[in-house]
C-alpha positions, -999 to 999 in steps of 0.1 A, spaced: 125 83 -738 157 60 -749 153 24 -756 188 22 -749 182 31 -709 156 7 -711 173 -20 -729 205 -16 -705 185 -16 -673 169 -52 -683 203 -66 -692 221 -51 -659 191 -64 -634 191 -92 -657 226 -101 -651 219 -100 -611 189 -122 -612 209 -150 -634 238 -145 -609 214 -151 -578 196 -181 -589 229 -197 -600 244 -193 -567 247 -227 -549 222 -231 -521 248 -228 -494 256 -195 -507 224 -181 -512 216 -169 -474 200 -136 -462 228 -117 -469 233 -128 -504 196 -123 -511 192 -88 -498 227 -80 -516 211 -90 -545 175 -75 -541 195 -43 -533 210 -38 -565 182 -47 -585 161 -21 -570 194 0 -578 190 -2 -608 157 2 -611 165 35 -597 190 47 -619 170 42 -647 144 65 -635 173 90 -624 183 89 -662 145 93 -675 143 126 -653 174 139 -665 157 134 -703 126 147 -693 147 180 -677 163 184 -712 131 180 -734 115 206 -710 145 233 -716 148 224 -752 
């Protein structure tokens, strides 16, 4: 498996959780939240898209 997938799916959920808790608390409402939390889990789900597309290739190879 790539430490680079892994490494890029910290910094990119990363990057959303640093930009949710510096939202002001007027802006930080249900919407804003679920946006968020929907993006994480996002890419949370790519990277596991991109592990089974390595695992495919190892299988053929």
């Amino acid at each position: 498996m790539s430490t680079k997938v892994d490494v890029e799916a910290i910094r990119l959920i990363g990057e959303e959780v640093v930009r949710l808790l510096s939202l002001p608390d007027d802006r930080l409402d249900e919407a804003e939240t679920r946006a968020g939390l929907k993006v994480i889990a996002e890419l949370a789900r790519w990277r596991d898209v991109v592990y089974a597309d390595e695992l495919a290739l190892q299988r053929k190879g």
